[in-house]
Each structure stands twice: as C-alpha cells, then as structure tokens.
N, CA, C and O of each residue as an XYZ file, in Angstrom:
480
protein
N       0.852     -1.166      0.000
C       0.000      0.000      0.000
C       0.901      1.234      0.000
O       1.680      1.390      0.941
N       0.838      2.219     -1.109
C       1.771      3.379     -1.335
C       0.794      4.613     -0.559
O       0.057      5.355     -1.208
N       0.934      4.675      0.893
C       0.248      5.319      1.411
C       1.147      6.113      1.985
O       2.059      5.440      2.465
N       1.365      8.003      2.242
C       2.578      8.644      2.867
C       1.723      9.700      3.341
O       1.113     10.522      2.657
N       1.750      9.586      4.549
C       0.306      9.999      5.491
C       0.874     11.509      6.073
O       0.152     12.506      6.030
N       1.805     11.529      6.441
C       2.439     12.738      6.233
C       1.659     13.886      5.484
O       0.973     14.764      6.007
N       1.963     13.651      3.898
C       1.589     14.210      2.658
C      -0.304     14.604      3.146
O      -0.726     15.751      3.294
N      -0.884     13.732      3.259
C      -2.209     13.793      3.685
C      -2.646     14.551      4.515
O      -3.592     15.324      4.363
N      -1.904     14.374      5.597
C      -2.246     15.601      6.941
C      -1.723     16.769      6.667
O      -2.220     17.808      7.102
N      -0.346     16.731      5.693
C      -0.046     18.402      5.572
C      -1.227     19.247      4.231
O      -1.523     20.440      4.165
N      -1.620     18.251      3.434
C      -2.907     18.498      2.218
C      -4.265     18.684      3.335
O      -4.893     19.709      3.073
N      -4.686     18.103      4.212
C      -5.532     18.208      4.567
C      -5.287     19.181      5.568
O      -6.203     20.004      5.595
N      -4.596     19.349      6.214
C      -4.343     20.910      7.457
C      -4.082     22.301      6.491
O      -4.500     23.378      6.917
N      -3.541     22.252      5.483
C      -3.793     23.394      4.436
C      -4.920     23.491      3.605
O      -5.242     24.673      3.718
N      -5.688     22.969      2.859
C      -6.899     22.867      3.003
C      -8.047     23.004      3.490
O      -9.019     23.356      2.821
N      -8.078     22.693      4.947
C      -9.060     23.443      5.742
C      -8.213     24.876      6.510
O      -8.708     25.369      7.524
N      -7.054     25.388      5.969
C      -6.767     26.704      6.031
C      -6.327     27.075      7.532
O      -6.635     28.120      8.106
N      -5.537     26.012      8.074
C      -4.985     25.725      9.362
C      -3.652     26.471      9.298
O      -3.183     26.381      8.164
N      -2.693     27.355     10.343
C      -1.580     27.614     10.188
C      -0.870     26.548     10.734
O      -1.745     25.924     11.335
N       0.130     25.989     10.884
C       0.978     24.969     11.239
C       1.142     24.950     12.802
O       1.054     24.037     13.623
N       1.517     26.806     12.953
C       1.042     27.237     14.662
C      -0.491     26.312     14.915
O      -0.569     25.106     15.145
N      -1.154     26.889     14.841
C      -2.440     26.889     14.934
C      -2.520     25.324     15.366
O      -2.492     24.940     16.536
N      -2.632     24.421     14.133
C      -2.326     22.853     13.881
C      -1.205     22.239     14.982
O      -1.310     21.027     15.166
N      -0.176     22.911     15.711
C       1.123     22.049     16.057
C       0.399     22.372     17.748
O       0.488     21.332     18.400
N      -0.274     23.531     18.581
C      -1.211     23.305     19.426
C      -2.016     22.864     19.824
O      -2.282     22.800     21.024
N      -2.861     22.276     18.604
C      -4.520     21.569     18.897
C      -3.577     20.048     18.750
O      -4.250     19.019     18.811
N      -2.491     19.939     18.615
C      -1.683     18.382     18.808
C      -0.902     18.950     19.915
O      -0.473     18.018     20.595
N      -0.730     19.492     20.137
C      -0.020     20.126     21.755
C       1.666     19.619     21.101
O       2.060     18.824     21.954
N       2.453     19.704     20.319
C       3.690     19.994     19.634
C       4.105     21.106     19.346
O       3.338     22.052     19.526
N       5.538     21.372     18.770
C       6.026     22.534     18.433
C       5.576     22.411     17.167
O       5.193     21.322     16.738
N       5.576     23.505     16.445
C       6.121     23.739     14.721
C       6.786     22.520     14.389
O       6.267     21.501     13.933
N       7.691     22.676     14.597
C       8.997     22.182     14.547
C       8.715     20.879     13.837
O       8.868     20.562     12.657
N       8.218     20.150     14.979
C       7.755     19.077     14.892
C       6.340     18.425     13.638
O       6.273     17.376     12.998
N       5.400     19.610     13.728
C       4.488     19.099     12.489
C       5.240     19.352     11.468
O       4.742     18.792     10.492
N       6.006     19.804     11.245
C       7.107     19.781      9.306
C       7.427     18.373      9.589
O       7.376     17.612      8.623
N       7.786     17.828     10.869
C       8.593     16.644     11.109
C       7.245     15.072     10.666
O       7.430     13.870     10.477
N       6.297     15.734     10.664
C       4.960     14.695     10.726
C       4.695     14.882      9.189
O       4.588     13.970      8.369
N       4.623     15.996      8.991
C       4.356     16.158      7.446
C       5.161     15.420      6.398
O       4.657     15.240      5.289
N       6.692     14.866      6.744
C       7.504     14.362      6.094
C       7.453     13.044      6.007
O       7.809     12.495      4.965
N       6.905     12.166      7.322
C       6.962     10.731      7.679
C       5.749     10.317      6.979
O       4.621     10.776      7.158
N       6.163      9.239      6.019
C       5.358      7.872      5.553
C       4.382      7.142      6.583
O       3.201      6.992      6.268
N       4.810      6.737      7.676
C       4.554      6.426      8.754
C       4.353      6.920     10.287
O       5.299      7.439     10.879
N       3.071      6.737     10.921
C       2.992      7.089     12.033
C       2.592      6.633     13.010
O       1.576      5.948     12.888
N       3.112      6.770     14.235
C       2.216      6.218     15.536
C       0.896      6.149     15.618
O       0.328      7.145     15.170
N       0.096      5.167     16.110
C      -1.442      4.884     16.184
C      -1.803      6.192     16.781
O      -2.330      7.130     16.182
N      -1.519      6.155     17.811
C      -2.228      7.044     18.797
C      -1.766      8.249     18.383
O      -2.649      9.089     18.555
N      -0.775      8.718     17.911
C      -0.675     10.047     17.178
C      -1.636     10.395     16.149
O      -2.256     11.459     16.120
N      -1.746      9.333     15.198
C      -2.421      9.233     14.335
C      -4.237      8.950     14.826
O      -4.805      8.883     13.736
N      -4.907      8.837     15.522
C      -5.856      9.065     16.495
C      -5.916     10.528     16.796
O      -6.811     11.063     16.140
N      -5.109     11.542     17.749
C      -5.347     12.583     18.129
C      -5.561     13.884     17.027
O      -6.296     14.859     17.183
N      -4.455     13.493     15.578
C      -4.617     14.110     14.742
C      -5.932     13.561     13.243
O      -6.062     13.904     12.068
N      -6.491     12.807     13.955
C      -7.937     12.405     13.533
C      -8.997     13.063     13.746
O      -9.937     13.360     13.009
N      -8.758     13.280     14.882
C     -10.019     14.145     16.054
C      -9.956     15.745     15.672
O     -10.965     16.339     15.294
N      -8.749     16.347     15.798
C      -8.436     17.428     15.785
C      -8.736     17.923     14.315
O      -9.196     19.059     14.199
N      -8.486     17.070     13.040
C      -8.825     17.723     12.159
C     -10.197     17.215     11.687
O     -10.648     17.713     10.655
N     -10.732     16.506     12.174
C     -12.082     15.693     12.115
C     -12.207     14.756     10.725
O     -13.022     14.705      9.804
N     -11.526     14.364     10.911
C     -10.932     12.926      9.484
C     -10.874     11.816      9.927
O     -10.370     11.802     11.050
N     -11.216     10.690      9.485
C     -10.527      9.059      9.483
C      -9.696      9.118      8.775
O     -10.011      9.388      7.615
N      -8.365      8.922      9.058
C      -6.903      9.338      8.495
C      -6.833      7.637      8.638
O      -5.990      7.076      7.938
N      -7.485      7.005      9.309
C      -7.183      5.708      9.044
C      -7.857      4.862      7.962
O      -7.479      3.718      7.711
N      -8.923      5.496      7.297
C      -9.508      4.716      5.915
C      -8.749      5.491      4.739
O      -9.280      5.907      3.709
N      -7.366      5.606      5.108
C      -6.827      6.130      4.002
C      -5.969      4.893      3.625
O      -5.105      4.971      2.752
N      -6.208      3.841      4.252
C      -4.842      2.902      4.518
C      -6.043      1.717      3.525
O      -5.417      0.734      3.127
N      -7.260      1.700      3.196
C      -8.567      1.055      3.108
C      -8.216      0.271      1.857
O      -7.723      1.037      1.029
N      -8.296     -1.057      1.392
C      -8.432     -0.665     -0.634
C     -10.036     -0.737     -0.622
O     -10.799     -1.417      0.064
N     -10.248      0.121     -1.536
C     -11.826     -0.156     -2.255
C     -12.904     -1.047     -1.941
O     -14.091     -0.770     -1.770
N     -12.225     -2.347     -1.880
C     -13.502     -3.272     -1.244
C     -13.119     -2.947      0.412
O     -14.039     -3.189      1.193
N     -12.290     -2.605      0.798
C     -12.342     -2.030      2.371
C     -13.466     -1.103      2.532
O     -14.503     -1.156      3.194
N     -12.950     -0.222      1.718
C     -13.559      1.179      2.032
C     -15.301      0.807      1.713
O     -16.280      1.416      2.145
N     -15.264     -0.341      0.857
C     -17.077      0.120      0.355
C     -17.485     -1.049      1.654
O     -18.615     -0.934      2.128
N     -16.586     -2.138      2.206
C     -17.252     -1.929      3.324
C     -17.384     -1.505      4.472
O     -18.038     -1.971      5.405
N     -16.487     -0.225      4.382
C     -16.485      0.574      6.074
C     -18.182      1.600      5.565
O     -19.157      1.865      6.268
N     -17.981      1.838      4.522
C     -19.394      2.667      4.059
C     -20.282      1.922      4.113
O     -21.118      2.521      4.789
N     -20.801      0.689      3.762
C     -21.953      0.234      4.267
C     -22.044     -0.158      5.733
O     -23.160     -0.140      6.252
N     -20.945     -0.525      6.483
C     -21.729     -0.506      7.608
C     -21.861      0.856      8.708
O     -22.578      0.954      9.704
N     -21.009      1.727      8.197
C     -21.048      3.006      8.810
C     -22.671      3.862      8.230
O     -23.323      4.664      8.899
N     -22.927      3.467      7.094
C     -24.753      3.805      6.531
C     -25.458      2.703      7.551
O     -26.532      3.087      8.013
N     -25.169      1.855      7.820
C     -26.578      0.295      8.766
C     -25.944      1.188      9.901
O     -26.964      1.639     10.424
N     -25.209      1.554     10.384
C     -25.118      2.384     12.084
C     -26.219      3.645     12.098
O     -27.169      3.875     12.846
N     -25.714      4.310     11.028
C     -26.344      4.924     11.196
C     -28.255      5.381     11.326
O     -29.015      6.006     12.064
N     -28.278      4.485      9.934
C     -29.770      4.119      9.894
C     -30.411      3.691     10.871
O     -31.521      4.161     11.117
N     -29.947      2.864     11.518
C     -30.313      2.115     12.881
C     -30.347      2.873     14.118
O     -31.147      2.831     15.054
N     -29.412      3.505     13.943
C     -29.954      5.235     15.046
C     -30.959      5.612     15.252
O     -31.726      5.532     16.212
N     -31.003      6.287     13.826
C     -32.143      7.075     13.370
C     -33.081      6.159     13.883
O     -33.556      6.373     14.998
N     -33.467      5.021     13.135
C     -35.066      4.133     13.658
C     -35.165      3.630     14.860
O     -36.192      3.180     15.369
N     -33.914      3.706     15.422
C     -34.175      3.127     17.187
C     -35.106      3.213     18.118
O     -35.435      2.389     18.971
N     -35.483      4.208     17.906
C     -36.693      5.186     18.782
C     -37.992      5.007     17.842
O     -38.949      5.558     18.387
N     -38.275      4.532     16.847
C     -39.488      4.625     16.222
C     -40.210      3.356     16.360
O     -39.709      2.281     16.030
N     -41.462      3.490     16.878
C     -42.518      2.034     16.861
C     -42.595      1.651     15.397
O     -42.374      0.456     15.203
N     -42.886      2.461     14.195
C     -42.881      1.609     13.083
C     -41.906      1.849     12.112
O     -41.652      3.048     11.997
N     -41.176      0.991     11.259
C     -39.870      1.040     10.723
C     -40.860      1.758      9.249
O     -42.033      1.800      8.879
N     -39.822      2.124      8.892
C     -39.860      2.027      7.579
C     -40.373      1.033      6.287
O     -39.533      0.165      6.047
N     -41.289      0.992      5.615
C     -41.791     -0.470      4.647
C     -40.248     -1.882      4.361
O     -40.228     -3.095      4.569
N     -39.054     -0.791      3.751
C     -38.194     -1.447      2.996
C     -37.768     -2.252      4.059
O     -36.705     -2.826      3.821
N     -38.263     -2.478      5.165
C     -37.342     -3.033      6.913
C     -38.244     -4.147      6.625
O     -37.819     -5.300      6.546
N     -39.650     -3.799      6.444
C     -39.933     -5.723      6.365
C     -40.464     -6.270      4.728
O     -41.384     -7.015      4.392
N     -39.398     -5.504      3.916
C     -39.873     -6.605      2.266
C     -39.154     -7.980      3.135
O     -38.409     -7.925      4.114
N     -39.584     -9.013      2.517
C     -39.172    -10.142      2.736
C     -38.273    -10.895      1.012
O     -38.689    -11.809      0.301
N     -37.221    -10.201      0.879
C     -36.240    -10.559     -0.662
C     -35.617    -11.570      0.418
O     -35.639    -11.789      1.629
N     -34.945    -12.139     -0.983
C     -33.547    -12.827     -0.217
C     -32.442    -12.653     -0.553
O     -32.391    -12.634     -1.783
N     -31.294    -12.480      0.001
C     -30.113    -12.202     -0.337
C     -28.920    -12.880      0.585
O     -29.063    -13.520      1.627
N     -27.833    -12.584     -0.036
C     -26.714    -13.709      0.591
C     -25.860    -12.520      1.297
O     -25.163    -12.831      2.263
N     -25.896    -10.729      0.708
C     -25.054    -10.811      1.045
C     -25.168     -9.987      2.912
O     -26.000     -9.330      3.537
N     -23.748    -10.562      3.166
C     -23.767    -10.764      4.648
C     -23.970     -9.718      5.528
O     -24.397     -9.991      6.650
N     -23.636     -8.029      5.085
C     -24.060     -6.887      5.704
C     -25.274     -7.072      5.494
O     -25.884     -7.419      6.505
N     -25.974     -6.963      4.432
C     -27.374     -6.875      4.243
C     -28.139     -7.980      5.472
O     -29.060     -7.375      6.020
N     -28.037     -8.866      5.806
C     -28.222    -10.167      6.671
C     -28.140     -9.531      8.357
O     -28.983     -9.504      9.254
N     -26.935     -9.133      8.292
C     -26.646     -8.736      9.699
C     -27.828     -7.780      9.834
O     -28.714     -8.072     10.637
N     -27.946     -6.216      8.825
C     -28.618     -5.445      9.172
C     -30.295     -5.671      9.240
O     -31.061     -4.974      9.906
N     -30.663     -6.780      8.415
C     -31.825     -7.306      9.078
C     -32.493     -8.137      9.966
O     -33.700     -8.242     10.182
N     -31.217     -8.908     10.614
C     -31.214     -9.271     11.871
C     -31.108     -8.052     12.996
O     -31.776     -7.901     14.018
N     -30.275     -7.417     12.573
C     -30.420     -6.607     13.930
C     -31.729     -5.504     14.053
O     -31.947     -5.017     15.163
N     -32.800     -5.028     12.615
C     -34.083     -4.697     12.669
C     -34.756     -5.620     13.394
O     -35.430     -5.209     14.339
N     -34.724     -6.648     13.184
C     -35.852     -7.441     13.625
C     -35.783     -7.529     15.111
O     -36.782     -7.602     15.827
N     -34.721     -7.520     15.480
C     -34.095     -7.016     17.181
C     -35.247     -6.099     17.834
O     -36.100     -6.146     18.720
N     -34.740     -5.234     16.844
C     -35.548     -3.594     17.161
C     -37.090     -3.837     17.347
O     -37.806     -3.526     18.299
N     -37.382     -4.440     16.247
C     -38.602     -4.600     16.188
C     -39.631     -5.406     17.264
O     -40.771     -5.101     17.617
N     -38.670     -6.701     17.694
C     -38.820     -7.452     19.011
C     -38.870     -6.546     20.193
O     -39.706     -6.924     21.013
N     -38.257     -5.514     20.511
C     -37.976     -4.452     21.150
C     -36.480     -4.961     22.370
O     -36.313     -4.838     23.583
N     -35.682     -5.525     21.279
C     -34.196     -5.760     22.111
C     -33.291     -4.841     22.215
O     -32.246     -5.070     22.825
C-alpha cells in the first residue's frame, strides 16, 4: 500500500486553512515538529488518532483498498440508519420486504431490525 500519510495531513491541514502554529497546538507539539509529521510515511497509532479528532478525518480509511472502504461505508450507513429508527414504533416499509439475499451486511442489518422490532 503506497500510502505517505504525512503528505495527507499536511494536504488536509492546508486545506481546511490551518496555520501549522495553529495545527502544532490543537496536537499540543512545536512547529517544529508538524514539518517533522508532514515528512513521515509512517505514524504512531495514537498520534495518528489525536490528529484524527483534531482535524475531524478518518486518516485511518486512508490505509482502506476499495472493497475495504465500500465496506467501512456500508456498515457506517446500517449504524447509522439504525440510530435514526431506534426510537421509532414503526420502521420504515423497505425493513420488512421479505427478498432474499446472501449478502452478509445486508443479513446482519436485518437481523439486527428485527431485534428492534422485538424491542431488544
């Protein structure tokens, strides 16, 4: 994976129009030091965590391939959806078509409606 995460956080902290000051505080570092982050291929988890938060990114689905990523997006859409209807006595129609399908997000997320619906 030709991933240089560095490059990413210094594109994405200029971009949302951050000064490096500005950026090297909300990580509680010097200057100094974010040129030093901006350069590295590689980074600490938990560094890489705080400067997640701070610029409000998953800096970690950058690491994803494609069938990763399309499934961090479907189940990050079934979280969410499932929020939303948590609190509602009646779902939505498309919650009880009765299709069939194999595939396995789709499965999970109508097992865990029918949860809801049981009132678990």
């Amino acid at each position: 994976m030709n991933v240089h995460i560095g490059n990413i956080i210094e594109t994405i902290v200029r971009t949302k129009g951050l000064s490096v000051i500005t950026f090297a505080n909300q990580i509680n570092c010097s200057p100094r030091n974010v040129y030093e982050i901006f350069k590295k291929k590689h980074i600490d988890t938990e560094l890489l965590v705080l400067i997640s938060e701070k610029l409000d990114e998953n800096l970690f689905a950058r690491y994803l391939t494609d069938v990763d990523m399309m499934h961090y997006q479907h189940q990050k859409f079934s979280e969410e959806f499932l929020n939303k209807i948590a609190g509602k006595k009646e779902l939505p129609f498309m919650y009880d078509m009765h299709y069939k399908t194999q595939d396995p997000l789709t499965l999970k997320l109508m097992e865990m409606i029918s949860e809801l619906q049981r009132g678990k």
